[in-house]
C-alpha positions in Angstrom: 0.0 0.0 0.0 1.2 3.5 -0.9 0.6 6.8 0.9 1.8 10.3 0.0 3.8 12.1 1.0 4.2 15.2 -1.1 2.7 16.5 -3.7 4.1 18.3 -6.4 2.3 20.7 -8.7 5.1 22.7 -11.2 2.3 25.0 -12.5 1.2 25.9 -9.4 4.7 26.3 -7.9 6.4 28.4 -10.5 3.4 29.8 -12.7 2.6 29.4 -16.2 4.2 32.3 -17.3 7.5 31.7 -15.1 7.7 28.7 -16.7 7.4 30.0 -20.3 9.7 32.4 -19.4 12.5 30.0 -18.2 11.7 27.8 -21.6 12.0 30.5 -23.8 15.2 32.1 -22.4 16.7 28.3 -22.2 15.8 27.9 -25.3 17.8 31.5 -26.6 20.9 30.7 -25.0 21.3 27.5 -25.5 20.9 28.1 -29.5 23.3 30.6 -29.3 25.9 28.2 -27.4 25.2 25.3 -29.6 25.5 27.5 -32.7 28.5 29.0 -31.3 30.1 25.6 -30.9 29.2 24.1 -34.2 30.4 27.0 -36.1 33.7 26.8 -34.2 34.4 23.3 -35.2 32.8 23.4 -38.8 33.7 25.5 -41.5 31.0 24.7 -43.9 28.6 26.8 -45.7 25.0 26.5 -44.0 22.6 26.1 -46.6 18.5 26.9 -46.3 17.8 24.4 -49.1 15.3 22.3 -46.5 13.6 25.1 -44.5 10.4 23.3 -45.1 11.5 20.5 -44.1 12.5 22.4 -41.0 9.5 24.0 -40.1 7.3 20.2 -40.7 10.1 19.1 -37.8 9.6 22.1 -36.0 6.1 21.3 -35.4 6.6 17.4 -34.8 9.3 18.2 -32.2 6.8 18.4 -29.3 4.7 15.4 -30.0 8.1 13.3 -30.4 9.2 14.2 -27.5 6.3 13.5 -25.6 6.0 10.1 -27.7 9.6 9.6 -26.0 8.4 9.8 -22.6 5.1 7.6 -23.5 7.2 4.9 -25.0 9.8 4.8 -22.0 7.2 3.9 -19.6 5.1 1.7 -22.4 5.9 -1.1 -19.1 2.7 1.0 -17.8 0.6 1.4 -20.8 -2.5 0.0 -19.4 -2.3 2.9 -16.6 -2.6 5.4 -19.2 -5.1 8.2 -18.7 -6.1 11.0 -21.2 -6.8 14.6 -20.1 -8.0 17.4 -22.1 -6.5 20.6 -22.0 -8.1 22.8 -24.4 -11.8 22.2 -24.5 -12.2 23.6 -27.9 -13.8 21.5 -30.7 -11.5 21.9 -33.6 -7.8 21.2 -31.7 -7.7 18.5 -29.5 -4.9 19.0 -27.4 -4.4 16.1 -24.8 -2.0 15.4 -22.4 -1.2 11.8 -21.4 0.1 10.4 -17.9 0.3 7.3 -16.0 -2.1 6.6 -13.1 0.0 4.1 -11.3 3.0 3.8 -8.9 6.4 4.0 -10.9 9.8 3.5 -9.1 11.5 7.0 -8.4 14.5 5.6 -10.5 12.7 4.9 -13.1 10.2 8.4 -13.6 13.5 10.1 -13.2 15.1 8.1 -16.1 12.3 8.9 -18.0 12.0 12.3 -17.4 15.6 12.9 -19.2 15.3 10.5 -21.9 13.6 13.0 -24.3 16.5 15.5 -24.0 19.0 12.8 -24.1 17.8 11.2 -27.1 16.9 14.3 -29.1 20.0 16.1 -28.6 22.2 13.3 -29.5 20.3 12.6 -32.9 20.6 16.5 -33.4 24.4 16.2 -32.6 25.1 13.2 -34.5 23.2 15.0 -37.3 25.2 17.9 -37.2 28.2 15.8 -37.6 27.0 14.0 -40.6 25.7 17.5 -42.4 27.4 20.0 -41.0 25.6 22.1 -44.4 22.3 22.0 -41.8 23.6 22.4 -38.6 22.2 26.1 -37.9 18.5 23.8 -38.4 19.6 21.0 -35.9 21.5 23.1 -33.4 17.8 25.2 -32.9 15.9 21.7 -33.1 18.3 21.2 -29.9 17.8 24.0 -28.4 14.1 24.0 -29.0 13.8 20.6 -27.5 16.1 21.8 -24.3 13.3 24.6 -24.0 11.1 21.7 -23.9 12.7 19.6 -21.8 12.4 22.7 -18.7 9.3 21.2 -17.1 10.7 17.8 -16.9 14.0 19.2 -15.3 12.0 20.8 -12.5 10.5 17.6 -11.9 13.5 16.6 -12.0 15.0 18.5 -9.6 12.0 18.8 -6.7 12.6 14.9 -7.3 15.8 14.0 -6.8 16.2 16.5 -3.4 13.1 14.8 -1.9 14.5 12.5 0.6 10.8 11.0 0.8 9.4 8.3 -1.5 10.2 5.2 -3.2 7.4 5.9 -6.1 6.1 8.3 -8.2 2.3 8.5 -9.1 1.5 10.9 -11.6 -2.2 12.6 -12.0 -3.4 15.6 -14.2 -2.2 17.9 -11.1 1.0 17.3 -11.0 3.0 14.5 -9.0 2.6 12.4 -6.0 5.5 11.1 -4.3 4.7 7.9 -2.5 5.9 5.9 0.5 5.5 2.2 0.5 3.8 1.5 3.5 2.8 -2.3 5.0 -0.8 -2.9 6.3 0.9 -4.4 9.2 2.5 -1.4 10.0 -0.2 1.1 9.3 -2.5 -0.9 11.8 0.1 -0.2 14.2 0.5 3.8 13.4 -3.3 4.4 13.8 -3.1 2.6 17.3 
């Protein structure tokens, strides 16, 4: 049996616009370092040949990366719950989480395994077609902008002493103790 024993709540805790704030200037900077870097170690000319191309991945970016997440914990696919965001008719916009216990270790894992993932395919990119690199080093850096909610988690995680599980609801996190019957008999006595 689980109990909790702190809930977290990011959007409550920082704010919306806090939030959007600390994406969007994470995402600035760290195109600017990434560019900075790539032009330092290639001399190529960039090319805008596949800026269409760019702006289809541009647009996929966020459902991949919350495909990445989904797929990590597909252990726990038949925990899966669907909640609306927008209640308008014509975009559906749904955000999925899992309604079950997950080890700490493992929500943790998952929680870095978009930015890991995406950033090394842009990297390794860059590498191979150095001509495109300005497109992939802002695919990275978008996806880091991204990837600022799960760090938070991340964070408020990973400094919790409490908890050996992770429940996740449309509210935010639970972090959960594992707790025998025995022993919760006893604590009410």
């Amino acid at each position: 049996m689980f109990l909790c024993s702190r809930h977290i709540d990011i959007n409550a805790r920082f704010g919306l616009p806090r939030i959007a704030f600390l994406s969007f200037v994470a995402t600035i900077i760290s195109y600017l370092v990434c560019f900075e870097i790539m032009h330092y170690f290639s001399n190529t000319a960039l090319t805008d040949r596949y800026f269409l191309l760019f702006l289809v991945i541009v647009i996929l970016l966020y459902p991949v990366h919350k495909a990445i997440h989904l797929i990590f914990l597909f252990p726990y696919y038949k925990s899966f719950k669907k909640y609306k965001l927008i209640r308008q008719k014509r975009v559906p916009f749904y955000n999925t989480y899992v309604n079950t216990p997950i080890n700490k270790i493992y929500f943790c894992i998952d929680l870095v395994m978009p930015f890991i993932i995406i950033s090394s395919i842009c990297i390794y990119l860059c590498i191979l077609f150095p001509f495109i690199g300005h497109y992939l080093m802002f695919l990275l850096a978008l996806n880091i902008g991204y990837s600022i909610m799960d760090f938070l988690y991340l964070k408020i995680i990973v400094f919790s002493n409490e908890g050996t599980h992770i429940e996740e609801h449309q509210t935010g996190i639970n972090i959960l103790n594992w707790v025998e019957r025995r022993q919760l008999k006893s604590n009410r006595v």
